[in-house]
KEPAMAR-435738 format. One record per residue: residue in one letter; residue number from 1; x, y, z of N, C-alpha, C in turn. Coordinates in Angstrom, 1 decimal, padded with zeros to 4 digits. Atoms other than C-alpha are relative to their C-alpha. Layout:
<atoms>
{'A',NUM,{X,Y,Z},{X,Y,Z},{X,Y,Z}};
...
</atoms>
This chain:
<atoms>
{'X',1,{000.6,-001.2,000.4},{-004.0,001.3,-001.2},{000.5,001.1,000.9}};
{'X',2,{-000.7,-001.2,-001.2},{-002.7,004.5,000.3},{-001.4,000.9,000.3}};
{'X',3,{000.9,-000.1,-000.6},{-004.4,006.0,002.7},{-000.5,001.1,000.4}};
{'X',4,{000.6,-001.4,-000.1},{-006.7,009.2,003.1},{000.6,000.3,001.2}};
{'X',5,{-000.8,-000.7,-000.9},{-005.1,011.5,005.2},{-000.9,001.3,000.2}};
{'X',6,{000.7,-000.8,-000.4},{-007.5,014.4,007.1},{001.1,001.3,000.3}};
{'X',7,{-000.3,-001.0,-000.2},{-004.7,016.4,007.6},{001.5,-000.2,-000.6}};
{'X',8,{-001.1,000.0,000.5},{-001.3,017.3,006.4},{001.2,001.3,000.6}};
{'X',9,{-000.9,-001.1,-001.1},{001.5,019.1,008.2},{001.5,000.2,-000.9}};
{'X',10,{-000.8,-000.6,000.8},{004.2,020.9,006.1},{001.3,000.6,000.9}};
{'X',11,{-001.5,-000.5,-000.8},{007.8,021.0,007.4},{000.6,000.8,-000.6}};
{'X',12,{-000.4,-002.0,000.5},{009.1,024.9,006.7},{001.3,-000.8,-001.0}};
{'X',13,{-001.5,-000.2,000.2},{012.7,024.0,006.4},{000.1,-001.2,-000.8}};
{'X',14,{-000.1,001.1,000.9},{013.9,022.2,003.5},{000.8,-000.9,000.3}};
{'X',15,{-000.7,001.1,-000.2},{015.7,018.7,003.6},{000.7,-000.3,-000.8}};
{'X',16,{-000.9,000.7,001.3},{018.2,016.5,002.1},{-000.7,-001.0,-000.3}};
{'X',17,{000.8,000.7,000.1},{016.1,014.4,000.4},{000.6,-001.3,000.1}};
{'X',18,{-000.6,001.1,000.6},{018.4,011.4,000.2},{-000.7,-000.6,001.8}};
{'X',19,{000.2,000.0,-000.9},{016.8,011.3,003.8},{-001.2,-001.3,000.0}};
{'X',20,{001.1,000.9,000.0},{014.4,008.0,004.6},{-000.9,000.0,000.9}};
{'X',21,{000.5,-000.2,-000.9},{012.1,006.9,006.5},{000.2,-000.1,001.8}};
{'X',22,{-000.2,-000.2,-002.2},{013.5,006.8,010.4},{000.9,001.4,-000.3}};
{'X',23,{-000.8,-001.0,-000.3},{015.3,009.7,009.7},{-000.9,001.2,-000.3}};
{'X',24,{000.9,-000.6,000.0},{012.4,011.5,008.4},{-001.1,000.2,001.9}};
{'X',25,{000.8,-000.4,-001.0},{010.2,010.5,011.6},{000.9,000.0,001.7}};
{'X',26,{-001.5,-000.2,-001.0},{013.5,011.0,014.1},{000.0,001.7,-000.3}};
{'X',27,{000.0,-001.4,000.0},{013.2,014.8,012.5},{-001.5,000.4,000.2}};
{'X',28,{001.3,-000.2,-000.4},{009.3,014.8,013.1},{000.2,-000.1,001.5}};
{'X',29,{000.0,000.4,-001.6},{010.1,013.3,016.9},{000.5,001.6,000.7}};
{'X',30,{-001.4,-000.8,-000.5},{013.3,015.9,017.4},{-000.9,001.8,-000.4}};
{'X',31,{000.3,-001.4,000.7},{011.7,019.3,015.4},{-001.1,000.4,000.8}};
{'X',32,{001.2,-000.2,-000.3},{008.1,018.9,016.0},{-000.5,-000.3,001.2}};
{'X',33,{000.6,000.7,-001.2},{007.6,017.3,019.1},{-001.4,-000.7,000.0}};
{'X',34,{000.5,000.9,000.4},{005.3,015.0,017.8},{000.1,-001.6,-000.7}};
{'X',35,{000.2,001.3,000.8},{004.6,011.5,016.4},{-000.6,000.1,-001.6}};
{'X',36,{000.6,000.0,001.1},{004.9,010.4,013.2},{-000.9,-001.0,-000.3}};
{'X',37,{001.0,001.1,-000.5},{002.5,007.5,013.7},{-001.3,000.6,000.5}};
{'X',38,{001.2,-000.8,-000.8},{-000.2,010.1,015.2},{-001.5,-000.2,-001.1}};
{'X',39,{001.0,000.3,001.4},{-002.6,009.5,011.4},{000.2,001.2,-000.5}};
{'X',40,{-000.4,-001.4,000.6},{-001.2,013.0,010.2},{001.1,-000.6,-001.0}};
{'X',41,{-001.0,-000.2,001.1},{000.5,013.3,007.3},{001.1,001.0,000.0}};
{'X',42,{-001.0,-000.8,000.1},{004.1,014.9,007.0},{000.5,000.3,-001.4}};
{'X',43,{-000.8,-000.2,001.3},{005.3,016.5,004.1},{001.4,001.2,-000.1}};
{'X',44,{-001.5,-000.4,-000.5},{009.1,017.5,003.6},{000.2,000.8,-001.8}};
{'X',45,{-000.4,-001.2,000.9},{010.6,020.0,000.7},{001.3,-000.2,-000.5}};
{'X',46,{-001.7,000.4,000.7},{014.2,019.8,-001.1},{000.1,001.6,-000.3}};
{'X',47,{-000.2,-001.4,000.0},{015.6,023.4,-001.4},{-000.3,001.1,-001.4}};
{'X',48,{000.7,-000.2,001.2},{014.5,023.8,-005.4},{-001.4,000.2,000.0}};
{'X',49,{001.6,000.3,-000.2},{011.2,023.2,-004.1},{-000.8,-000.8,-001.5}};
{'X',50,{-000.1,000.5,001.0},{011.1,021.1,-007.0},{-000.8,-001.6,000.0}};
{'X',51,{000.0,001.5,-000.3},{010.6,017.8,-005.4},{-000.4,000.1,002.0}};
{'X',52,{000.7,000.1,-001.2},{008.4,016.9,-002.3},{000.3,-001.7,001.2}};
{'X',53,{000.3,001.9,-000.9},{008.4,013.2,000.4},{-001.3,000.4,000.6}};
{'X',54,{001.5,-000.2,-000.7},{005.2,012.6,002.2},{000.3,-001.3,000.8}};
{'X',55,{000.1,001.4,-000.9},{005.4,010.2,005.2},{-001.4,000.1,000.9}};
{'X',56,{001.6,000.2,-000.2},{002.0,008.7,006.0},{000.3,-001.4,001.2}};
{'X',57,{-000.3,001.5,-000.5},{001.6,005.9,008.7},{-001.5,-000.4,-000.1}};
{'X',58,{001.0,000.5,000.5},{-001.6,004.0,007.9},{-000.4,-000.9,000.9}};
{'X',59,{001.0,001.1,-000.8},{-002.4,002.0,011.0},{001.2,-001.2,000.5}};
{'X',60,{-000.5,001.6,000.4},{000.0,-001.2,010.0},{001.6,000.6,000.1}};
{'X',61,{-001.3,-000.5,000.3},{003.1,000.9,008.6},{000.0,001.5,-000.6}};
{'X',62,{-000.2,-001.4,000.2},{004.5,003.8,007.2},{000.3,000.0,-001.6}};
{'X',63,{-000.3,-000.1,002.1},{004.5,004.9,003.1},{000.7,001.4,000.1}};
{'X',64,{-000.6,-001.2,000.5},{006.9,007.3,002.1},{-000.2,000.2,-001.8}};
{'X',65,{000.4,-000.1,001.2},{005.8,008.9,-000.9},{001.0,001.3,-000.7}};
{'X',66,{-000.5,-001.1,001.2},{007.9,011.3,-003.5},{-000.7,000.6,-001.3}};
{'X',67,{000.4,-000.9,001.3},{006.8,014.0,-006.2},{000.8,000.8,-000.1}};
{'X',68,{-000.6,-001.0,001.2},{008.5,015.6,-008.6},{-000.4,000.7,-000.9}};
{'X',69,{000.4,000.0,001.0},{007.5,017.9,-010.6},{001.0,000.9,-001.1}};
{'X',70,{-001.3,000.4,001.3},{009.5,018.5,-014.3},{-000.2,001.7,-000.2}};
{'X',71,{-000.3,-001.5,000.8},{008.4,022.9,-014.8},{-000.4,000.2,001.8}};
{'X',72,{000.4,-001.2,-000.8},{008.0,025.3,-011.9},{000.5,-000.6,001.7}};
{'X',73,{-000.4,000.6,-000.9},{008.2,024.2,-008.2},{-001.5,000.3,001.1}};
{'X',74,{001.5,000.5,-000.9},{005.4,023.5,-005.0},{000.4,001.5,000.6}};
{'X',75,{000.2,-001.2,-001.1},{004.3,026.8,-003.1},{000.0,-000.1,001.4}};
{'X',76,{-000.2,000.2,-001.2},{005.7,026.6,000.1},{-000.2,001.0,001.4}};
{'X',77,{-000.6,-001.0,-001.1},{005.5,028.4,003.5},{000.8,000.5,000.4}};
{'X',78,{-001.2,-000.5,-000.3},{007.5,031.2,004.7},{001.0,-000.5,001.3}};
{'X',79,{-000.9,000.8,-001.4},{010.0,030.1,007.6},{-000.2,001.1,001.4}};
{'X',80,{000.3,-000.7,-001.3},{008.0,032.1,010.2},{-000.3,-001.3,001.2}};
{'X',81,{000.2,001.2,-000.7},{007.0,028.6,011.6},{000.7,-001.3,-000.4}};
{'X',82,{-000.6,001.4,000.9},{008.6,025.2,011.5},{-000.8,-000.5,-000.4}};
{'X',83,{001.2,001.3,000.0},{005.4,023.5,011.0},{-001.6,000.7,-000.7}};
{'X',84,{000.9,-000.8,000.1},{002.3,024.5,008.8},{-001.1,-001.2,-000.5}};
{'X',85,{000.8,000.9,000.5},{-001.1,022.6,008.4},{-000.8,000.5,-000.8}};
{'X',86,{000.8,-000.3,001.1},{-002.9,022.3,005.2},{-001.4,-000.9,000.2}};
{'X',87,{001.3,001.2,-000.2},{-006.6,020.7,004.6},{000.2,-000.3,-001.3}};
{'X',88,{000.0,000.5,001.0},{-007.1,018.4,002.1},{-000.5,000.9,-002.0}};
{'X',89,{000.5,-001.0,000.9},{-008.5,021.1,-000.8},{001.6,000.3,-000.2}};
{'X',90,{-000.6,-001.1,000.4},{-005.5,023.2,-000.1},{001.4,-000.8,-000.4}};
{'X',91,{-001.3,000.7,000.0},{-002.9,019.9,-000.2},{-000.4,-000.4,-001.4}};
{'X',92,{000.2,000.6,001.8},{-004.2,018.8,-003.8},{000.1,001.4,-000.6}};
{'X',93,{-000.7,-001.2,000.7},{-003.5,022.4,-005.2},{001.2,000.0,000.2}};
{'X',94,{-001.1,000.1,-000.4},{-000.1,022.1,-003.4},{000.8,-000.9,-001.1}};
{'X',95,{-000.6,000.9,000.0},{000.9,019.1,-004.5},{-000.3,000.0,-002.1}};
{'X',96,{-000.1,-000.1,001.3},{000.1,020.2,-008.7},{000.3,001.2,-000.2}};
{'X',97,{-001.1,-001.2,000.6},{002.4,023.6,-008.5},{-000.7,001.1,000.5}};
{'X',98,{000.8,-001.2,000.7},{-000.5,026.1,-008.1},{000.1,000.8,001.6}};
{'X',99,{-000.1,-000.5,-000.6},{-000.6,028.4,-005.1},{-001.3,000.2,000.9}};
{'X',100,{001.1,000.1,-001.0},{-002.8,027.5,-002.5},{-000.1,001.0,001.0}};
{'X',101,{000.2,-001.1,-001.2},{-002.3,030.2,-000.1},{-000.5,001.1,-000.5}};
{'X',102,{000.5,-001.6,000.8},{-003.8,032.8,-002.8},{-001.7,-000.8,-000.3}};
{'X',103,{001.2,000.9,000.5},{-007.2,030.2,-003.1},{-000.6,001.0,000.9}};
{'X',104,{000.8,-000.3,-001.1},{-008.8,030.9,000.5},{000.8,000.8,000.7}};
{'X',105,{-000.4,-001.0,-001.3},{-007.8,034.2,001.8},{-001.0,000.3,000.8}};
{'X',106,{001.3,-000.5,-001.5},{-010.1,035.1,005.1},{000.2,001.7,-000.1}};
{'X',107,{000.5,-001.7,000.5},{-011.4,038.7,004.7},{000.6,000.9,000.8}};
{'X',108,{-000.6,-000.3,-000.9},{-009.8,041.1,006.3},{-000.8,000.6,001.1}};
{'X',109,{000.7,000.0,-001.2},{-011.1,041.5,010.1},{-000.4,001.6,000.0}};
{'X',110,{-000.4,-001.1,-000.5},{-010.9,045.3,010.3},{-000.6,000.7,-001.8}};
{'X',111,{-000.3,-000.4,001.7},{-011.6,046.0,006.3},{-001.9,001.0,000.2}};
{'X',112,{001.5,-000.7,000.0},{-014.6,048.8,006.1},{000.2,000.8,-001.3}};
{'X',113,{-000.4,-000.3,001.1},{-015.8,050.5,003.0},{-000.2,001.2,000.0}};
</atoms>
């Protein structure tokens, strides 16, 4: 069964997807300065934004998961950061095309009427 994930961390820069799993968590070790073993979810991008990986470690081992999808492409972060975390609400909009970062805007701090 794959396994619930509390968080998910989105790598800016796109990959070559032909990329697996040590070379995925060798670019988690090298980029992010973290572990991919930590119970965080990584998810990686292809430059069409077309097609997504997701490397999960579950305790035991590691699942590398792929999505495709066939019209439009996943709403990605800008390349102001290597690294961006999503919560689970805003990774199931992500991961069916729709633009999560226009869902929950926070109000503006300074906004008077």
């Amino acid at each position: 069964m794959m396994p619930t994930v509390n968080q998910v961390w989105l790598v800016v820069e796109a990959i070559d997807m032909r990329a697996g799993i040590d070379g995925l968590s060798q670019r988690i070790q090298n980029t992010l300065g973290r572990s991919p073993c930590d119970g965080s979810a990584y998810a990686f991008r292809n430059r069409r934004q077309n097609r997504l990986k997701l490397l999960i470690w579950d305790g035991t081992g590691v699942w590398l998961c792929q999505r495709r999808l066939h019209r439009g492409h996943f709403i990605w972060p800008s390349a102001d950061t290597p690294v961006c975390t999503l919560t689970a609400a805003q990774w199931q909009w992500l991961i069916t095309g729709v633009d999560w970062q226009r869902l929950d805007v926070p109000a503006p701090a300074h906004w008077q009427v």
